[in-house]
SEFIMAR-903678 format. One record per residue (C-alpha): y, x, z; residue number from 1; residue in one letter; chain. Coordinates in nm, 3 decimals. Each point is the difference from the previous one (the first is absolute). Layout:
! residues N
{north:Y | east:X | up:Z | k:NUM | r:A | c:A};
...
! end
This chain:
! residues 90
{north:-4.845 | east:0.819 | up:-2.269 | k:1 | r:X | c:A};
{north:0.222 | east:0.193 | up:-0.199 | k:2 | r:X | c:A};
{north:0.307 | east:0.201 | up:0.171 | k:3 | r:X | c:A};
{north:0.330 | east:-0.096 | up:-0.161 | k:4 | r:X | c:A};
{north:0.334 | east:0.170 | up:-0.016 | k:5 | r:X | c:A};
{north:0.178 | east:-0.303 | up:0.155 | k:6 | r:X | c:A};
{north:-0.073 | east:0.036 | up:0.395 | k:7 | r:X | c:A};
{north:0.106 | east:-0.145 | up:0.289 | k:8 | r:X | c:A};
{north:-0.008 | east:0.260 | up:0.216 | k:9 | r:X | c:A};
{north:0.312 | east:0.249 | up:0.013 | k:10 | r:X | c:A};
{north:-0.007 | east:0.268 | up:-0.178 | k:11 | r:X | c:A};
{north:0.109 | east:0.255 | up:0.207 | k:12 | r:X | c:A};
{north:0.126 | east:0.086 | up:0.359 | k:13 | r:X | c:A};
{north:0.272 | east:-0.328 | up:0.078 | k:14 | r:X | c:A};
{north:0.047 | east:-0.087 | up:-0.378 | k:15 | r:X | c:A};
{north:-0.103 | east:-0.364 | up:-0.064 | k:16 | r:X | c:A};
{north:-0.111 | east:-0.104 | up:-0.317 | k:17 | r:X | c:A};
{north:0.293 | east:-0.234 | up:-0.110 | k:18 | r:X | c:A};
{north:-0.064 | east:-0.228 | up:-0.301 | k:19 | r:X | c:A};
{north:0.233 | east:0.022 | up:-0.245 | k:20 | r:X | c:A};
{north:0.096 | east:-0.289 | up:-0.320 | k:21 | r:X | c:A};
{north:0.245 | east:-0.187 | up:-0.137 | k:22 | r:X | c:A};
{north:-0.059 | east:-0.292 | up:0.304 | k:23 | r:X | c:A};
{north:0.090 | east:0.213 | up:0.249 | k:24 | r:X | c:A};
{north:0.280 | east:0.171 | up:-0.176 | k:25 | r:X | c:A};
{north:0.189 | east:-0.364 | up:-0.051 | k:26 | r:X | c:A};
{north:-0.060 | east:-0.104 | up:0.356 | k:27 | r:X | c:A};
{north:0.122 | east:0.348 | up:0.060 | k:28 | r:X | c:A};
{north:0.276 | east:-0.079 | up:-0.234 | k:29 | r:X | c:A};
{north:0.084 | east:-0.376 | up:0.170 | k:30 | r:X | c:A};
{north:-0.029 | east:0.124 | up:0.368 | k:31 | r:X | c:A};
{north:0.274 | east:0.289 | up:-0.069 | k:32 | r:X | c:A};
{north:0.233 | east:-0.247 | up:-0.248 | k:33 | r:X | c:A};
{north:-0.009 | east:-0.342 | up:0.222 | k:34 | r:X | c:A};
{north:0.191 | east:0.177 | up:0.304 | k:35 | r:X | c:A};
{north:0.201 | east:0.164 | up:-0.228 | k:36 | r:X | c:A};
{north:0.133 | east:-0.315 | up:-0.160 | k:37 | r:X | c:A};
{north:0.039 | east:-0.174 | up:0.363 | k:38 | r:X | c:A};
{north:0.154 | east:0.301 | up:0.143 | k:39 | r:X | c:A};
{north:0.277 | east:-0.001 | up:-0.307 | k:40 | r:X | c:A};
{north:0.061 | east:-0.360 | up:0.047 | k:41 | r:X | c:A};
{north:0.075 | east:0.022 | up:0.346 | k:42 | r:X | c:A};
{north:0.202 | east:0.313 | up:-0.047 | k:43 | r:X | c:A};
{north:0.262 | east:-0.132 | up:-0.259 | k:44 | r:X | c:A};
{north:0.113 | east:-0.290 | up:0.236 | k:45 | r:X | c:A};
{north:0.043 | east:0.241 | up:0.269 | k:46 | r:X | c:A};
{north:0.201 | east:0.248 | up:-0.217 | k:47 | r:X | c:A};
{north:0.243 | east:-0.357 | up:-0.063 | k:48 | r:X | c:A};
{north:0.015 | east:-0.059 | up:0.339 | k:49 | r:X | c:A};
{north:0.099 | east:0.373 | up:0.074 | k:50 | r:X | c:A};
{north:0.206 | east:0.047 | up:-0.316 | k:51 | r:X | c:A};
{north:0.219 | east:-0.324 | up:-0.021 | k:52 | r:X | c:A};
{north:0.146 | east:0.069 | up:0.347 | k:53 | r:X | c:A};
{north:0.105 | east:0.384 | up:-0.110 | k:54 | r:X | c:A};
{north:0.155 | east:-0.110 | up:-0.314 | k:55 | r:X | c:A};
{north:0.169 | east:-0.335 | up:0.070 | k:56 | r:X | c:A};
{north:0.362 | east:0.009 | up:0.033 | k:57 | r:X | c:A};
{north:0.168 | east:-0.171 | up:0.306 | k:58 | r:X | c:A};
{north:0.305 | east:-0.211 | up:-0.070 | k:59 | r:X | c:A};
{north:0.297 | east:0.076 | up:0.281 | k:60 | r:X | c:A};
{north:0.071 | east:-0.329 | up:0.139 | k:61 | r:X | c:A};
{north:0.359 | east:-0.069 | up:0.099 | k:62 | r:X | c:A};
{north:0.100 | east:-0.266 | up:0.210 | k:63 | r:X | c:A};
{north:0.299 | east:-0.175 | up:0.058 | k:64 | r:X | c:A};
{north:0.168 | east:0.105 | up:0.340 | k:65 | r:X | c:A};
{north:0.294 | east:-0.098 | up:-0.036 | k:66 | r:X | c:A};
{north:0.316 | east:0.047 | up:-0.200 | k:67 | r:X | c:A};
{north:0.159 | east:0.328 | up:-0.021 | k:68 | r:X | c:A};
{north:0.345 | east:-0.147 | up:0.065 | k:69 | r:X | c:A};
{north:-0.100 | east:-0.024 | up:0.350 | k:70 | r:X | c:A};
{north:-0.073 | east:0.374 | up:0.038 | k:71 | r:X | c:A};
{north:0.285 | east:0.286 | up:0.111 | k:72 | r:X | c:A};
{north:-0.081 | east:0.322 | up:-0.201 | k:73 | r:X | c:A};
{north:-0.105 | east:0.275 | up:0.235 | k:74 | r:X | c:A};
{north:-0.081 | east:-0.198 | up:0.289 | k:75 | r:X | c:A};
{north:-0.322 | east:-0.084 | up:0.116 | k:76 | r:X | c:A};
{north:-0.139 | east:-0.404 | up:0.033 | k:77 | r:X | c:A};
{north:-0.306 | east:-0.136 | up:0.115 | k:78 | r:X | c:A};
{north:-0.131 | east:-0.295 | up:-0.190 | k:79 | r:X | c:A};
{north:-0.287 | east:-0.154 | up:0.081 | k:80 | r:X | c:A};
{north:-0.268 | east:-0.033 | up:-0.273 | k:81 | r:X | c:A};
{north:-0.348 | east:-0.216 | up:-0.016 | k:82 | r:X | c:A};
{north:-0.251 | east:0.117 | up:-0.242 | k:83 | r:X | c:A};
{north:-0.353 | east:-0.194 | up:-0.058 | k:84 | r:X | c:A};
{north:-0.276 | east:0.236 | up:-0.107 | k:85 | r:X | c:A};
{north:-0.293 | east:-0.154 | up:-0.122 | k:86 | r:X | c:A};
{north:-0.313 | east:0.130 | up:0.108 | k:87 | r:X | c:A};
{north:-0.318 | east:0.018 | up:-0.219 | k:88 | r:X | c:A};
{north:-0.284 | east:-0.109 | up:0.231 | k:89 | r:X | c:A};
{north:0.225 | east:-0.291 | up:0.038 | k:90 | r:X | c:A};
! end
């Protein structure tokens, strides 16, 4: 038998002998790009779900009380008030 330069057998002290080509370069390639791509598709609906809340303007609600005729400036009144808040798990 003839001794070859391509061994099988490491080549020095903890250094394995790692083949090298344009296979294992794509795989290389896919296994680094396909989380990638699933990591930025899960990350731009959770920057909507975090964003929309910090930029969407709240409307001030008023509600009808009752009339202002019925109030005497600078004194206090108690009037009752019923508010229905709807809850989102409902």
């Amino acid at each position: 038998m003839t001794s070859s330069n391509h061994s099988h057998e490491p080549s020095g002290i903890g250094a394995l002998d790692v083949p090298t080509g344009p296979r294992r370069t794509f795989f290389i390639w896919v296994i680094r790009v396909i989380p990638s791509v699933m990591g930025v598709s899960l990350l731009i609906p959770l920057l909507g779900y975090v964003g929309s809340s910090a930029f969407r303007r709240r409307e001030e609600a008023w509600a009808a009380i009752g009339k202002v005729a019925g109030l005497s400036p600078n004194e206090p009144q108690e009037l009752e008030f019923v508010s229905r808040v709807k809850e989102g798990w409902r």
